[in-house]
TORMAR-489594 format. One record per residue (C-alpha): residue in three letters; x, z, y. Coordinates in nm, 3 decimals, always signed. Layout:
<rs>
<"ALA", <X, Z, Y>>
...
</rs>
This chain:
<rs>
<"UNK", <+0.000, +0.000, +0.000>>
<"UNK", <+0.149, -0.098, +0.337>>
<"UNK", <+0.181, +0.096, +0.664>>
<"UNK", <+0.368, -0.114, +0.832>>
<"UNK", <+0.130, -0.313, +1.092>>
<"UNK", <+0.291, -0.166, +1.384>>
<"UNK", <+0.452, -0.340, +1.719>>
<"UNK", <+0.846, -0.382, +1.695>>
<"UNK", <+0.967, +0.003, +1.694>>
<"UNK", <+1.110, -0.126, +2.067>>
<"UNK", <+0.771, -0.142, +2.191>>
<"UNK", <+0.671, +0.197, +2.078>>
<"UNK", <+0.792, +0.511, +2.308>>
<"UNK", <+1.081, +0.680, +2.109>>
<"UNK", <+0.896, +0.957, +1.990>>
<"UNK", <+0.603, +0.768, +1.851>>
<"UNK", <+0.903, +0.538, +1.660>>
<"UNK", <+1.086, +0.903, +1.595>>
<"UNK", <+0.772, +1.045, +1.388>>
<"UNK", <+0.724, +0.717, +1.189>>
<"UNK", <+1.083, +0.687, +1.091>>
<"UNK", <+1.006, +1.108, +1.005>>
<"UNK", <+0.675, +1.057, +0.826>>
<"UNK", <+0.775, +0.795, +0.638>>
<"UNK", <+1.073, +0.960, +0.524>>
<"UNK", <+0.870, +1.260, +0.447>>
<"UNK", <+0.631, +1.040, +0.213>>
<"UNK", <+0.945, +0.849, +0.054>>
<"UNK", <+1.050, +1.190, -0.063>>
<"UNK", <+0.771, +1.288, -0.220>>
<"UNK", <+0.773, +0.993, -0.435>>
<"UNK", <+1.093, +0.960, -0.506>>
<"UNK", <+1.067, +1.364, -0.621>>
<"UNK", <+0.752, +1.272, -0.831>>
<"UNK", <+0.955, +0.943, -0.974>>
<"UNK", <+1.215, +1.191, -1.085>>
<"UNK", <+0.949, +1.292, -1.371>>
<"UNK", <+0.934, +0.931, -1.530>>
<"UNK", <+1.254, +0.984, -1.774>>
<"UNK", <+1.098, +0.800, -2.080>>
<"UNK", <+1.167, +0.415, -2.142>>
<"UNK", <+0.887, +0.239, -2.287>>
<"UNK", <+1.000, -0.057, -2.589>>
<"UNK", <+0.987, -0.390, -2.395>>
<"UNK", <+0.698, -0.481, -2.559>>
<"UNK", <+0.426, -0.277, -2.688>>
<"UNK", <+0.034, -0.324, -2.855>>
<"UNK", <-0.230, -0.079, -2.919>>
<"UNK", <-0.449, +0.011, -3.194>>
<"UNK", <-0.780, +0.145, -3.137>>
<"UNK", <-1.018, +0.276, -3.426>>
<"UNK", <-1.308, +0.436, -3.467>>
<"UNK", <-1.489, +0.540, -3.786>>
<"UNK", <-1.744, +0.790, -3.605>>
<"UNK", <-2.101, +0.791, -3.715>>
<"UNK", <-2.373, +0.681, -3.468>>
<"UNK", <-2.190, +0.620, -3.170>>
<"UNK", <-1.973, +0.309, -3.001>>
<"UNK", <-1.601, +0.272, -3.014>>
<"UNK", <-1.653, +0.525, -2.738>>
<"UNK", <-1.868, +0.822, -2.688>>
<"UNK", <-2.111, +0.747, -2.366>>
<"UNK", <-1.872, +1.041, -2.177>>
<"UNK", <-1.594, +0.791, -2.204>>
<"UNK", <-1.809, +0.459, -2.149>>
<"UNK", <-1.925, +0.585, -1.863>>
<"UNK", <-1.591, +0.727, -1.755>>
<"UNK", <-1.429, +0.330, -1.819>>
<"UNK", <-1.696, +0.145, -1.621>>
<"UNK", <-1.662, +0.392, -1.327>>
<"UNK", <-1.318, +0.377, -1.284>>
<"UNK", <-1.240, +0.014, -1.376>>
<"UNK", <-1.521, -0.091, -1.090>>
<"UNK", <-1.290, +0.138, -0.923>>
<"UNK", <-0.963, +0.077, -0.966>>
<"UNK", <-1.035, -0.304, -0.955>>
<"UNK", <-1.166, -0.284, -0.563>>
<"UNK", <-0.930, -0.030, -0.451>>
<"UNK", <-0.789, -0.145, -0.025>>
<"UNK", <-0.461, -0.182, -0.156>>
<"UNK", <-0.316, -0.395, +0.176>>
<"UNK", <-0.446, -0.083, +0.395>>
<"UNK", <-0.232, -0.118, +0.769>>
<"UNK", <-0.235, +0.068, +1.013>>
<"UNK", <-0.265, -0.110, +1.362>>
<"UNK", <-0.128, +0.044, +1.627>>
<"UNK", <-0.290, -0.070, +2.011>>
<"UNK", <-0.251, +0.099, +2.357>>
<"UNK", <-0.481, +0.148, +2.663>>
<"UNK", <-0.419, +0.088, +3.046>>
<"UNK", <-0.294, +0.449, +3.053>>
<"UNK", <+0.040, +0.390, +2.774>>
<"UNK", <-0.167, +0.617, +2.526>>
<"UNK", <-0.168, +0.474, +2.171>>
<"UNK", <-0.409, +0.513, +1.940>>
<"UNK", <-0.427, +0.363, +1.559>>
<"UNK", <-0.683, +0.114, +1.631>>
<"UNK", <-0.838, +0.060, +1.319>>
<"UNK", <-0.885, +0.416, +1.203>>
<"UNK", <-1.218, +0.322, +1.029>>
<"UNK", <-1.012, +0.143, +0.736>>
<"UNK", <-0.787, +0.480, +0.636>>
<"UNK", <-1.047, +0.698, +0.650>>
<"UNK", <-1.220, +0.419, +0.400>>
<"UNK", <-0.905, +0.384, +0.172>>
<"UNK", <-0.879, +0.786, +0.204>>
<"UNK", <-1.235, +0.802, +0.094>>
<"UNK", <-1.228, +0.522, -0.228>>
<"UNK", <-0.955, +0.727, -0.363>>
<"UNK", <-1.134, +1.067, -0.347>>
<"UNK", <-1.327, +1.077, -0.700>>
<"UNK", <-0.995, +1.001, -0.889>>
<"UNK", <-0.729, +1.232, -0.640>>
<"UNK", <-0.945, +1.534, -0.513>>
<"UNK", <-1.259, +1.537, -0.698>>
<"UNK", <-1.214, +1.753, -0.993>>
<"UNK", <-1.582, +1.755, -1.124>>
<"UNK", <-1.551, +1.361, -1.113>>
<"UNK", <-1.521, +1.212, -1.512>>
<"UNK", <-1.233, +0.959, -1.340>>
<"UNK", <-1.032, +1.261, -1.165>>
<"UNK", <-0.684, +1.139, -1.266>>
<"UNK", <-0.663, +1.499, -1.496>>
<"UNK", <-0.939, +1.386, -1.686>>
<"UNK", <-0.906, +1.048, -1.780>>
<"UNK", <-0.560, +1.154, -1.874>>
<"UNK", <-0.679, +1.438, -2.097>>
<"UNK", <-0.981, +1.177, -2.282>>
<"UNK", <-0.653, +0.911, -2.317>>
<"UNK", <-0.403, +1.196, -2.442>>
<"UNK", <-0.688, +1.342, -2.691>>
<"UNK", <-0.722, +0.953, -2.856>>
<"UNK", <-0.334, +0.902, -2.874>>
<"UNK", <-0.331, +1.250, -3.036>>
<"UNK", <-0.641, +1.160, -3.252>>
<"UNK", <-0.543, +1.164, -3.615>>
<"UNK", <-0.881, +1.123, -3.820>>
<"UNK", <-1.120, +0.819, -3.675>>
<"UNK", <-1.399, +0.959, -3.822>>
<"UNK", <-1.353, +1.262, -3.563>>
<"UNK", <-1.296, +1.038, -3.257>>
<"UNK", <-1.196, +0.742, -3.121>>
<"UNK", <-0.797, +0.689, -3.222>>
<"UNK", <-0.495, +0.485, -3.033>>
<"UNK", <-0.204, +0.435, -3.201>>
<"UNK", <+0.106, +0.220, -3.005>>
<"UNK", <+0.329, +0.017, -3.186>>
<"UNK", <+0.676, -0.237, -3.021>>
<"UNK", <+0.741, -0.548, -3.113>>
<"UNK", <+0.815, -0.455, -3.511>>
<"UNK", <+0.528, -0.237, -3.557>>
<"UNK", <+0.679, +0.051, -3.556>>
<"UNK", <+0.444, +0.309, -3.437>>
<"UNK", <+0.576, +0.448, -3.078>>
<"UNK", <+0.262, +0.673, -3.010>>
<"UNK", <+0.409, +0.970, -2.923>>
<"UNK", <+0.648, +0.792, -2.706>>
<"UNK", <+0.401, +0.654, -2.523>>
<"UNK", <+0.217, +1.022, -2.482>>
<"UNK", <+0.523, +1.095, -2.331>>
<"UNK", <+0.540, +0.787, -2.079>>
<"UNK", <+0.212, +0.857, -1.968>>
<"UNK", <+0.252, +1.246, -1.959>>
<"UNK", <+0.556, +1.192, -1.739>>
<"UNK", <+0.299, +0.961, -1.481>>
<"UNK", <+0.065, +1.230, -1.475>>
<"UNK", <+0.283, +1.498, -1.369>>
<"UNK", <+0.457, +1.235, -1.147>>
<"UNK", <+0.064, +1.192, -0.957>>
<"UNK", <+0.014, +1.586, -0.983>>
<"UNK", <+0.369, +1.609, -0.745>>
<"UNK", <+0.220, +1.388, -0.524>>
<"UNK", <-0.105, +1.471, -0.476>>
<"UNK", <+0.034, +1.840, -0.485>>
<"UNK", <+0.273, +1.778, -0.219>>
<"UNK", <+0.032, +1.629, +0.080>>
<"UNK", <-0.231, +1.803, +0.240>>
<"UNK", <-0.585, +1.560, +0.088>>
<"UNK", <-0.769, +1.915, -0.003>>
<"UNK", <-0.731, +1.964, +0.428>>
<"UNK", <-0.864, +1.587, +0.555>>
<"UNK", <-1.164, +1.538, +0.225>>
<"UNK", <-1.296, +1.935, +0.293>>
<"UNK", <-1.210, +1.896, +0.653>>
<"UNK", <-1.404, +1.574, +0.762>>
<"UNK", <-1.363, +1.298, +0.563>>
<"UNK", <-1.613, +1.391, +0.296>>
<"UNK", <-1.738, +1.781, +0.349>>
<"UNK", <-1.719, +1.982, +0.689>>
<"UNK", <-1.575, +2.301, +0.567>>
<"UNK", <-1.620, +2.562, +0.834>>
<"UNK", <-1.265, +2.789, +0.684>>
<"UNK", <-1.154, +2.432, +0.869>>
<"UNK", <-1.341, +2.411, +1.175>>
<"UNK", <-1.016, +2.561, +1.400>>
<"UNK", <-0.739, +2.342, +1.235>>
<"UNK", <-0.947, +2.026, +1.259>>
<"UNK", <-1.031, +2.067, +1.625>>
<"UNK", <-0.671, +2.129, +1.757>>
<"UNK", <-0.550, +1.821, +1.525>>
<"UNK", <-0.810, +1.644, +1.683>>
<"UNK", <-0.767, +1.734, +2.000>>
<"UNK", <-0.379, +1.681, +1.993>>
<"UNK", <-0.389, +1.399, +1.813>>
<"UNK", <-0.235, +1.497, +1.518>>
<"UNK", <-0.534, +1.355, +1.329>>
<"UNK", <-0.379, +1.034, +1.342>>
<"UNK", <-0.095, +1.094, +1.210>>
<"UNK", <-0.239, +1.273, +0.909>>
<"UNK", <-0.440, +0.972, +0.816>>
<"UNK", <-0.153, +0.804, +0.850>>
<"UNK", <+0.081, +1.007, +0.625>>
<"UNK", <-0.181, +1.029, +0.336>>
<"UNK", <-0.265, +0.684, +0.319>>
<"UNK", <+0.119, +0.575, +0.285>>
<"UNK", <+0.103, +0.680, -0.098>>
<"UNK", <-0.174, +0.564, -0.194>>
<"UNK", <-0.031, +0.261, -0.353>>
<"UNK", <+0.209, +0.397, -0.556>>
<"UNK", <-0.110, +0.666, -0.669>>
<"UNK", <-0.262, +0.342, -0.813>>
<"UNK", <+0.033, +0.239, -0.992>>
<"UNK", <+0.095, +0.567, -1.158>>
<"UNK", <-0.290, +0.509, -1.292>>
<"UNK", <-0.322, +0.173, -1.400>>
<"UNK", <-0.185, +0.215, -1.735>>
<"UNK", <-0.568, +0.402, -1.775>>
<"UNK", <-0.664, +0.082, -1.654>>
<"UNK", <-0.505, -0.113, -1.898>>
<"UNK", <-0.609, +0.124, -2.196>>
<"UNK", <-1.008, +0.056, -2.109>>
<"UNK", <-0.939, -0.322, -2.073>>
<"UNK", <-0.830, -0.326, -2.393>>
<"UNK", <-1.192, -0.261, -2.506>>
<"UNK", <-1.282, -0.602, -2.462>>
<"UNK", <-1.447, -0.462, -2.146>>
<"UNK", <-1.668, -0.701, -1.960>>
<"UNK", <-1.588, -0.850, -1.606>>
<"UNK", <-1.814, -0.726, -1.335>>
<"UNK", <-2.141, -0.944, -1.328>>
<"UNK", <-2.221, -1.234, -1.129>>
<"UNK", <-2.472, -1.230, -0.833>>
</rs>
């Protein structure tokens, strides 16, 4: 995801450039601390196995159907080319002058960053995915097994690989402050954050924490798409035509 549709930094005044060259130095931090998790190498090539021997039900229980279509419709619309355009009035003051479309990214990626009663809350799909891989006896549940090139079966490597993603998004999310702006304004107005939201208003700091929190979000999507993948491979049907 891109933050970069600003002026030249030489038409910004030096502590507006400052605080950019800051925040996004901030943000590349917390990444590359979260990246630090990924250790595991994946075999170049890999293919799954799904099976399912329980009675009475679909390849998937209707928990995780309905879990799949929400977060494929999801994941598939995401604003993944968010910018943030920076304009100024006849005064000098600046302003991001398309606020409307991080509050919007901000709010698409609630249900699957902050929500934690949401079936496609990153912890959750995680958990349904790391129960299959675990699986052992189809006629209990739904069972993935992962296997390279020769067959071989590379299952619990691939637990790992996706483990290590998860706690990679966990830093993240962890580290930034999206509890404060989706219980603050974007989605709930919390009164515990009536004070704080007023002065960041006020001062402007607002901006900037719009800003800051939408700088990650595509790297947030690429830590989750291997979920993505995983339901795909259910033969799941494209979104209907009008």
């Amino acid at each position: 995801m891109s933050d970069a549709a600003t002026p030249p930094s030489s038409a910004l005044p030096d502590r507006i450039a400052k605080r950019i060259t800051q925040m996004r130095a901030e943000v590349g931090a917390i990444v590359a601390t979260a990246n630090a998790y990924r250790t595991t190498v994946l075999p170049d090539r890999i293919s799954f196995e799904i099976r399912s021997s329980v009675l009475g039900r679909d390849i998937l229980s209707d928990y995780e159907r309905a879990q799949s279509v929400s977060f494929i419709t999801r994941y598939e619309h995401f604003p993944l080319d968010v910018k943030a355009r920076l304009v100024t009035d006849t005064l000098g003051n600046w302003y991001i002058g398309n606020l409307w479309d991080l509050r919007q990214a901000l709010n698409d990626f609630r249900p699957v960053i902050q929500n934690q009663s949401d079936s496609v809350f990153y912890q959750k799909m995680h958990n349904t995915w790391s129960k299959m891989l675990r699986q052992q006896d189809p006629s209990k549940g739904t069972a993935v097994r992962v296997h390279d090139r020769e067959r071989n079966n590379v299952t619990d490597i691939y637990a790992a690989w996706l483990g290590e993603r998860n706690r990679a998004l966990r830093h993240i999310v962890s580290a930034l402050d999206y509890g404060y702006l989706y219980n603050g304004f974007l989605q709930h107005s919390d009164p515990e954050l009536s004070k704080r939201l007023f002065d960041d208003y006020v001062s402007g700091e607002l901006n900037w924490l719009l800003w800051k929190h939408v700088m990650p979000l595509g790297v947030i999507a690429s830590l989750i798409e291997p979920y993505h993948q995983l339901m795909r491979i259910l033969t799941f049907p494209s979104l209907g035509a009008l």
